[in-house]
Structures are given as C-alpha cells and as structure tokens.
C-alpha positions in Angstrom: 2.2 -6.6 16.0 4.2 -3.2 15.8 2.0 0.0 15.9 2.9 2.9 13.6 2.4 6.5 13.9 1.2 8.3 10.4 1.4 11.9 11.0 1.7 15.5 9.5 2.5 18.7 10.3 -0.3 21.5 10.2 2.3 23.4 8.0 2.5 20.8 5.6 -1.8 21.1 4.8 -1.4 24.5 2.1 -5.0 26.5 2.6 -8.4 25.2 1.9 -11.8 26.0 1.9 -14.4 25.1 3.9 -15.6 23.0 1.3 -12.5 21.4 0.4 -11.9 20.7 4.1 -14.5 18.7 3.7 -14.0 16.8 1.1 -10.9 16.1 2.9 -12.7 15.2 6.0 -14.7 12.6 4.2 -12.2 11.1 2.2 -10.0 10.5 5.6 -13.1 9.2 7.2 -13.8 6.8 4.5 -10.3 5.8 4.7 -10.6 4.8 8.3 -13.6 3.0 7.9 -11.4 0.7 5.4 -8.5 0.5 8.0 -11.4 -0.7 10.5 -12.4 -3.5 8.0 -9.1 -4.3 7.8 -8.6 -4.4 11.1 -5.8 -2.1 11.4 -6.8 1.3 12.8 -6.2 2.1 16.6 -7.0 5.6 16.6 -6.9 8.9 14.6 -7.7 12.8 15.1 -6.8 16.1 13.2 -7.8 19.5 13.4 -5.1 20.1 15.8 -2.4 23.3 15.3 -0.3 25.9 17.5 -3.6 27.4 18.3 -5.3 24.5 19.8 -2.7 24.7 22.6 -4.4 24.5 26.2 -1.2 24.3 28.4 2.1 22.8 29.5 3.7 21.2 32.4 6.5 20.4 34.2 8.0 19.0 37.0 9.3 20.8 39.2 10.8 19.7 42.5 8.6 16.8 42.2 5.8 18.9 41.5 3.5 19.4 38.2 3.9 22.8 37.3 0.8 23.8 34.7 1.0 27.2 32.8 -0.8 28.1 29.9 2.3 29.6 27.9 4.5 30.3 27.1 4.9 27.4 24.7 7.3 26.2 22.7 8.6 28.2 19.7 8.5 26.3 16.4 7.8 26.8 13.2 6.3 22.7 12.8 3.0 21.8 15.1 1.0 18.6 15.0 -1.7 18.7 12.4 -3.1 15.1 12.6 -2.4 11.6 13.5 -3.6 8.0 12.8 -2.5 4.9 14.8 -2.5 1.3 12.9 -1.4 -1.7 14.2 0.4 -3.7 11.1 2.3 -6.5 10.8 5.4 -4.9 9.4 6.6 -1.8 7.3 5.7 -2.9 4.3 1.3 -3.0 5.8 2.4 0.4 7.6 3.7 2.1 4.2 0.8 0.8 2.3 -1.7 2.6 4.6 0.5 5.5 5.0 0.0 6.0 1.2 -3.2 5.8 0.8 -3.4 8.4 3.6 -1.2 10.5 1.4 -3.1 10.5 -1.5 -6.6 10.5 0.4 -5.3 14.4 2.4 -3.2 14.8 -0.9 -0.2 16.5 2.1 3.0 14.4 3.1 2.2 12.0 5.8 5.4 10.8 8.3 5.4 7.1 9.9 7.1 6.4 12.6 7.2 2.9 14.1 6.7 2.8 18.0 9.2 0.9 20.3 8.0 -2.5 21.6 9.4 -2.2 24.6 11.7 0.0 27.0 14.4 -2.7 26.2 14.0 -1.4 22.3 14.1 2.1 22.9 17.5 1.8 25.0 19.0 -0.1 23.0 18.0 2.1 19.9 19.4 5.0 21.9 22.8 3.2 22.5 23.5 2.3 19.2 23.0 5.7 17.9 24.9 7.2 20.9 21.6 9.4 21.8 20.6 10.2 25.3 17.4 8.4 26.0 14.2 11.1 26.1 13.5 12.0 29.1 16.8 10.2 30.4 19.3 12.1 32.6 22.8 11.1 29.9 
C-alpha cells in the first residue's frame, strides 16, 4: 500500500495561544487515535520550526561534515507531519482533510515513491535531475 506524507509549513499555523494550542493538540491527537483504529497512521510529530534546528551535514571528501549553522535561508520551515499508509489517493485525501479541518491550517500530501525504479522514472519523464543525483 502507498504511504503519504500530510504536512504543513510552520508559516502556514497564524498565532495562537497557549490554550488554543491546545485545543489543537487534542483535536490532532484525537485524530490519530482514529487513523490508529483505522489502521492507517505510521507516524506523526509537530512542534517543529526554524528554531528547532540542531545542525547540518555534509559530505565532504567522503567525509560527514556537521556544523550547527549556518542553515538554510527560507522563508517555509517544517511545522508538522503525519505518515499514513492508504490504499490510494482518494483514503490519503480523505485523512488529509480531516487533518485540515481538525488544525484548521492547509495541510500538503505528497505520495512517497515505491521504489528507486519510481522515482527515476518520475525524474525522466519530467526531465528533472534525480535528488541527490549527479545530472
């Protein structure tokens, strides 16, 4: 079965109090509890933003080369994620909805690859270099 990504940007959440936060906590929590009956959910976690940053890497020379900035400058970081396993987009937009309107903030899906076989051939047809590939 294909897994999906549901995700949102911390700069899509507008501000919140402490209180709302958690009425937003609870209601995603209940949510997952529904996608665990339904035997769905995979894995989720939030909370995340451009300060929760601990460090980067890269290779260098064949080497891991960790700093702790600087990072990346964007104006978009990773506020949240939940993985579901679903048996097609139809089951992957359903929950993706009811994540929506549980945060009440935009939610993104993205559909992971099967294979390595799907992601080059995805790549070719669009003409894209392949992440991480040398084209």
């Amino acid at each position: 079965m294909p897994k999906y990504l549901i995700a949102f940007n911390d700069e899509w959440v507008p501000a919140h109090t402490a209180d709302e936060l958690r009425s937003k906590s609870e209601a995603s929590h209940a949510l997952m509890e529904d996608m665990k009956e339904a035997g769905v959910f995979l894995f989720a976690e939030g909370g995340i933003d451009a300060s929760t940053a601990v460090f980067s890497v890269v290779n260098q020379n064949g080497q891991p080369v960790f700093t702790d900035g600087p990072f990346v400058e964007t104006k978009e970081h990773l506020g949240g994620f939940t993985v579901i396993e679903v048996p097609d987009d139809d089951a992957a937009r359903y929950w993706a909805g009811r994540m929506a309107v549980a945060l009440d903030w935009p939610q993104e899906v993205h559909r992971f690859p099967s294979d390595l076989a799907e992601v080059i051939e995805l790549h070719a047809s669009t003409g894209e270099v392949v992440p991480g590939g040398r084209g």
